[in-house]
N, C-alpha and C positions, 0 to 999 in steps of 0.2 A: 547621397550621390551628388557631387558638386557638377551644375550645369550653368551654362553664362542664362542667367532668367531673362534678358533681354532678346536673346536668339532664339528661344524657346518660346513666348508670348509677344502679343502684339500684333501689330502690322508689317511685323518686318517678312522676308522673304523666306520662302523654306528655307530651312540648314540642315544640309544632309548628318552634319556634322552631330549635333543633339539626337538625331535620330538615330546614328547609329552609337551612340551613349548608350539610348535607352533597353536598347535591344543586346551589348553587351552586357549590361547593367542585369537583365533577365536573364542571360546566359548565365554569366559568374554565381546570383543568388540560386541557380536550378544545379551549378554544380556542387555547393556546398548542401543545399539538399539532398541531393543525389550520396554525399558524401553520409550524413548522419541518418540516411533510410539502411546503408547498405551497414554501417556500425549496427544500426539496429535488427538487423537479418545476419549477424554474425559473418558477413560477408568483406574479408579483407582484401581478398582482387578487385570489390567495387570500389571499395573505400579509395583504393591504389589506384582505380582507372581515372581519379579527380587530378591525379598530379603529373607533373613532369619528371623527366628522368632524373631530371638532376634538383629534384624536389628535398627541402629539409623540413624535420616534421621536430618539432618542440613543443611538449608539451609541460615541460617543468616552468614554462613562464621566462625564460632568458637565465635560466640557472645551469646551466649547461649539459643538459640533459638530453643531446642533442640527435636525432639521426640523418644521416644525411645520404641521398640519393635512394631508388626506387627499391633497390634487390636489400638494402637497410630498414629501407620501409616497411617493405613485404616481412621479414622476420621478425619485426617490432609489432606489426599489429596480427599477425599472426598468433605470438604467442599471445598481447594481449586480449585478444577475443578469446581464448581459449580459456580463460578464468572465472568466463560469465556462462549464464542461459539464455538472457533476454536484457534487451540495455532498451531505453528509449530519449531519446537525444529531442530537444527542446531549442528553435530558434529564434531570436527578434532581434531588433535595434539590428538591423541589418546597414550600413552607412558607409556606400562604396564611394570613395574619391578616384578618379583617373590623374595617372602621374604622366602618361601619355597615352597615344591611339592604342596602341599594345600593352600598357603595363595598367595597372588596377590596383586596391587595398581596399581589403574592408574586415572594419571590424565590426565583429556581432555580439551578442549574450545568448549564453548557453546555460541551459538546466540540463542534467542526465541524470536516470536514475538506472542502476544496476544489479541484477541478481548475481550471485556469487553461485557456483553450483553446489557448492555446501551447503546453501540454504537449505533447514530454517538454523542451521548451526553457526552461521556466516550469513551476519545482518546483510541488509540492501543495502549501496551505496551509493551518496546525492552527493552532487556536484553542481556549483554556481560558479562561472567562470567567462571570462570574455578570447574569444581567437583574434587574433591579430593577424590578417593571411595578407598574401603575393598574388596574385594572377597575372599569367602571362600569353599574349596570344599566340597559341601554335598554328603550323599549317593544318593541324587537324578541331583547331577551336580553341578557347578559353582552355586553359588548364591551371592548379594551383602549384603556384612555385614553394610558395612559403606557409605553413602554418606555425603559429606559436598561439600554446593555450595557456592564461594568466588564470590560475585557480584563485578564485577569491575565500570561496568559504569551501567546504565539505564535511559530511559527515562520512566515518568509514566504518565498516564494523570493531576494528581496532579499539577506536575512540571513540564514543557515542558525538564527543564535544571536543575542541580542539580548542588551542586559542594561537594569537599570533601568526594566524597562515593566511593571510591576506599578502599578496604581492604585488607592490606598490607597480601599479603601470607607468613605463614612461610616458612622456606627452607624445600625443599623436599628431603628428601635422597636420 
């Protein structure tokens, strides 16, 4: 989270300004939790209630695999939760920069692992991967405009081993 360390520390005077960073700053990291509790409860209206209407969800990595807007959302992770039992989503390196009072970015690292409901016929499936999101302030709070998930590695039951599926990330500002 980029904050001026000088407004922040010192002797200098309150600043409302850093304070309410920090407190966005918890807002945005509780709705990306909020986001991977409800992935994990097979819950695709919670997962939906993180984003805005006109929210785009990318998880090919910028390959264009794209959906865009809420009632697109709802039918993409709809069916995706549909092909598991139990998922459990893993987050850190949380690192939100503010582009202004209202707009937000942060990128995180993700682990998830997957049952397939075929199991034990249909191995589990791991996932390491970084999100790249938007957040944007609504009149009802933080919501997330943008996800894009950069898969780095996975295992699937397909492949035990894959190679060359690392997708180079752009540079992040």
């Amino acid at each position: 989270m980029l904050i001026n360390r000088e407004a922040a520390v010192g002797d200098q005077d309150y600043n409302p300004d850093v304070l309410r960073q920090l407190v966005d700053a918890e807002e945005i990291r509780r709705l990306k939790y909020a986001y991977c509790r409800a992935a994990d409860a097979m819950d695709a209206e919670g997962m939906l209630a993180v984003f805005t209407a006109d929210c785009i969800v990318d998880l090919s990595g910028g390959l264009g695999d794209t959906v865009t807007g809420i009632d697109a959302a709802r039918e993409f992770y709809s069916g995706a939760l549909s092909k598991f039992t139990v998922s459990s989503h893993h987050l850190s390196n949380m690192d939100i920069v503010f582009e202004s009072a209202d707009t937000a970015r942060m990128e995180s690292y993700l682990y998830s692992w997957q049952r397939y409901k075929e199991y034990p016929e249909r191995a589990d499936r791991h996932r390491w991967a970084r999100y790249r999101d938007l957040f944007r302030r609504t009149a009802g709070g933080w919501k997330q405009s943008k996800l894009v998930c950069y898969v780095a590695g996975e295992i699937i039951p397909e492949e035990l081993e894959r190679e060359d599926e690392t997708i180079p990330l752009p540079p992040w500002r």
